[in-house]
C-alpha positions in Angstrom: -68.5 -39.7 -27.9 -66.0 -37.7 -30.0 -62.2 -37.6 -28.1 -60.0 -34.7 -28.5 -56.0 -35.4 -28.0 -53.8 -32.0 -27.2 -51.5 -32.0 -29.4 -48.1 -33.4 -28.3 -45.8 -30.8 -26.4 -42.9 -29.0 -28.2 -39.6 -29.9 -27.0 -38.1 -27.1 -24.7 -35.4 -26.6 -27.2 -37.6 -25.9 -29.7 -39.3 -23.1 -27.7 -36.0 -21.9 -27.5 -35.2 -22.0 -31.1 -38.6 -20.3 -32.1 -37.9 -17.7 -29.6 -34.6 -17.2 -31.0 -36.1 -17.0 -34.5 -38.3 -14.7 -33.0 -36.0 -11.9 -31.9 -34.9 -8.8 -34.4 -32.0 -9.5 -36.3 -29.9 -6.7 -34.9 -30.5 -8.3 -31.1 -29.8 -11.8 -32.8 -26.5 -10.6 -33.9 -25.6 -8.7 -30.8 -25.7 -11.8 -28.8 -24.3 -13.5 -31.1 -21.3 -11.6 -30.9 -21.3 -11.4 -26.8 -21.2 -15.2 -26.5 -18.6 -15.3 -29.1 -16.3 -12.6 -27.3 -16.9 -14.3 -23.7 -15.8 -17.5 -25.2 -12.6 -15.9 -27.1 -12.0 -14.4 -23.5 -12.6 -18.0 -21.5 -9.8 -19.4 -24.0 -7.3 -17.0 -23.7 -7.6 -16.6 -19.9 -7.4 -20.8 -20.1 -4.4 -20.4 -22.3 -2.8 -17.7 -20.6 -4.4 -17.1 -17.0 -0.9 -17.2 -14.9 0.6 -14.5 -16.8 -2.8 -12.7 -16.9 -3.3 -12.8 -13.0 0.7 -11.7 -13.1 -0.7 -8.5 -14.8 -3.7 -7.8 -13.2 -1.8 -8.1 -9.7 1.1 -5.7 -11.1 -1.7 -3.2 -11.9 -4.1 -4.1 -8.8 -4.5 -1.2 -5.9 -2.7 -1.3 -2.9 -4.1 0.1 0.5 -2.5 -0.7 3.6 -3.8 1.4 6.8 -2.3 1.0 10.7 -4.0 2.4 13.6 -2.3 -0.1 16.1 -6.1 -1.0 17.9 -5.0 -4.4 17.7 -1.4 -4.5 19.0 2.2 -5.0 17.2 1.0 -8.3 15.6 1.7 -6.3 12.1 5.5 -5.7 12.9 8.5 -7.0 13.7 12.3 -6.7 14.3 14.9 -7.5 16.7 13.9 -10.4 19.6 13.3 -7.3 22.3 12.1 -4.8 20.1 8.8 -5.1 21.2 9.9 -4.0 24.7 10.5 -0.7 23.7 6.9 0.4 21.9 4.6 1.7 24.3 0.5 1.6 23.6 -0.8 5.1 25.1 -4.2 5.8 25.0 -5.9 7.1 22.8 -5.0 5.8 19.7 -1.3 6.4 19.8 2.1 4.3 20.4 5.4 5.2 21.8 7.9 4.3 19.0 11.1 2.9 20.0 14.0 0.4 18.4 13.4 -0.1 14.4 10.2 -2.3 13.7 9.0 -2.9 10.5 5.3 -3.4 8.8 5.1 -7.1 7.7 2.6 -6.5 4.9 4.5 -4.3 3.3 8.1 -6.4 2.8 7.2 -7.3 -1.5 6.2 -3.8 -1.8 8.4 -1.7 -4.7 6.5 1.9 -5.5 4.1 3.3 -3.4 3.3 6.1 -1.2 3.9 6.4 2.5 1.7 8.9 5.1 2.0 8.7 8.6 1.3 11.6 11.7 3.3 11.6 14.3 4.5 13.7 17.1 8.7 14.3 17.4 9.9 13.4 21.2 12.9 15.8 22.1 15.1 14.3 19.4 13.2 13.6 16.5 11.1 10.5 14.6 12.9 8.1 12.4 10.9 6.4 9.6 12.4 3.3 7.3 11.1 2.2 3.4 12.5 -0.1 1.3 13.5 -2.0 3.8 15.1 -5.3 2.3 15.1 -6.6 6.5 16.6 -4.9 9.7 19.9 -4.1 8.6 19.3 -2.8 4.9 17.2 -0.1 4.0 16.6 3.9 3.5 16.2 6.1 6.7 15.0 9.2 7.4 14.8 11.6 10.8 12.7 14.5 11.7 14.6 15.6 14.1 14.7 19.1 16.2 18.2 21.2 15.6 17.1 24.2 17.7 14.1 23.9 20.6 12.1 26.0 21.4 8.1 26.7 21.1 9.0 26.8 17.2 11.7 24.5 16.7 14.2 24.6 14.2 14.1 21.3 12.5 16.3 19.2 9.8 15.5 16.3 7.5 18.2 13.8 8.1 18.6 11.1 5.5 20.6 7.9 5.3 21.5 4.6 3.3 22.5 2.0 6.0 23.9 -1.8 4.1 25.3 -4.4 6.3 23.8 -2.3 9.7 26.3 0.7 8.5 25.4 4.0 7.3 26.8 4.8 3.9 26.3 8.4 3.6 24.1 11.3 5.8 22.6 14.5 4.5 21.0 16.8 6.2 18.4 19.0 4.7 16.5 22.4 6.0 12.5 21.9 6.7 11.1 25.3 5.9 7.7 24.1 7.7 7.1 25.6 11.3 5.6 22.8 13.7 4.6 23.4 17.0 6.9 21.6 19.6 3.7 19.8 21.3 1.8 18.8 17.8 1.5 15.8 15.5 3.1 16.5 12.1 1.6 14.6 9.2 4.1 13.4 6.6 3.9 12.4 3.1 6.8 9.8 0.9 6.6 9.3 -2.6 8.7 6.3 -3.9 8.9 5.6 -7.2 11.5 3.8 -9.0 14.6 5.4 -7.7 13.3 8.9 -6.9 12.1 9.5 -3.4 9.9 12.7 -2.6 9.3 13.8 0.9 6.7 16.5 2.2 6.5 17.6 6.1 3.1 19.3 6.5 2.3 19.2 2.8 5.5 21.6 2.2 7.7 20.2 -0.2 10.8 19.3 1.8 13.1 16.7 0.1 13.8 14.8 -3.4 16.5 12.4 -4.0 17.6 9.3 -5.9 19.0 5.9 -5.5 18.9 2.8 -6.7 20.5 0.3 -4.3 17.4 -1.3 -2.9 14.1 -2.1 -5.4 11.8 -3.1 -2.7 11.4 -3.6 0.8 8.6 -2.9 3.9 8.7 0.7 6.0 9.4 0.8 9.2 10.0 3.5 12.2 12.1 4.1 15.1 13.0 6.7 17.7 16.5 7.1 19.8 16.7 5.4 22.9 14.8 7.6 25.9 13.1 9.5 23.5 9.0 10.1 23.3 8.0 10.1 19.9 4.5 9.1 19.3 3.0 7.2 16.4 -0.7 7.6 15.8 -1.2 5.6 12.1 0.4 4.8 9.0 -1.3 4.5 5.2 0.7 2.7 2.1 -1.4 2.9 -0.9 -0.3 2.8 -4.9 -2.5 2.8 -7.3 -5.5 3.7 -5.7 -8.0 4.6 -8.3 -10.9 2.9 -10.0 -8.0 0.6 -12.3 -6.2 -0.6 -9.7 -9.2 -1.5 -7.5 -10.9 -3.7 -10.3 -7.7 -5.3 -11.3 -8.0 -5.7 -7.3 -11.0 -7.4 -7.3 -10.0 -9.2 -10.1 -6.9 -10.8 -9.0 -6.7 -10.6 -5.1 -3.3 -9.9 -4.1 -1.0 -13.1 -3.2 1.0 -10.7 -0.3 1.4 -11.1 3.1 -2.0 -9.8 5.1 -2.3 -7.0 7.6 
């Protein structure tokens, strides 16, 4: 009776290496030069991956949104701040002594929205906030009443909890006495744009404070209501991969 053996099975990496022989010379190449650039790039990032993550972080969005549904856990300021926020319902607070955002304190550049309704005096608003005593201020506030109020742009400086200079600008915009007004802060560098309504109302400059959280407040006995707050920078496509990339190390909402 005549036996027949199989013949002894290849080695697996020798399937590999006939496959591999196998392949055109162009796709041999390409691959070639893929594993060669993902190990150049797992080098480098071994070498260099702090000041790498330093980079993407610099360059990584920012989007910071408050509706309040979960309370004043966000903020902070003076012991009995808290005491003068009201919740109403819906979906709005009653602002009162300066609170600040927590999440936003490390911020440097970015851009502020908020809506909000003016009590009979006005609505305050902080940014670059260094802590409760240092920072820029601004006030919508109402000059003349009426169904149509005349209203004024009122900014500050205040270091050391004093205020080193006031100006008081014109807002062209016409806002209804009983409606929510949507505002708009670019700040970038030491240029600070304002827009009431999406009208252009306000640009100014300094350079005394390079970071710092925003923040709002209202005068005592006043109504003003807050119904949410965005910061964002660098919102686009970039910025959210260098995101992904590199979560951000800040403080979270």
């Amino acid at each position: 009776m005549v036996r027949f053996e199989l013949p002894p099975a290849l080695p697996v990496w020798l399937h590999f290496v006939n496959l591999w022989r196998g392949l055109p010379a162009l796709l041999r190449a390409t691959v070639a030069l893929g594993t060669l650039f993902v190990g150049l790039a797992l080098l480098i990032w071994a070498a260099a991956g702090d000041a790498i993550g330093a980079q993407l972080e610099r360059r990584a969005a920012i989007r910071l949104e408050e509706n309040f549904q979960r309370g004043f856990g966000s903020w902070f300021g003076q012991p009995d701040w808290m005491g003068s926020w009201n919740r109403n319902s819906p979906g709005s607070v009653e602002v009162g002594r300066l609170a600040l955002w927590r999440p936003t304190r490390r911020l440097a550049d970015y851009q502020l929205e908020f809506l909000g309704q003016m009590g009979s005096k006005g609505l305050g608003w902080v940014f670059r906030a260094a802590d409760l005593e240092n920072y820029y201020a601004m006030r919508l506030t109402v000059v003349k009443p009426g169904p149509l109020p005349s209203l004024a742009l009122v900014r500050t400086t205040v270091v050391a909890g004093k205020e080193q200079q006031r100006v008081q600008v014109p807002v062209r915009a016409r806002i209804s006495h009983d409606s929510p007004v949507r505002v708009r802060m670019l700040v970038r560098n030491d240029g600070f744009t304002t827009w009431i309504a999406d009208q252009l109302a306000d640009y100014w400059r300094d350079d005394r404070f390079r970071e710092g959280a925003v923040g709002f407040f209202a005068e005592p006995g006043d109504r003003a209501q807050l119904y949410w707050v965005r910061v964002t920078h660098q919102d686009d496509f970039l910025g959210k991969l260098c995101a992904y990339l590199a979560p951000s190390q800040r403080e979270g909402n």
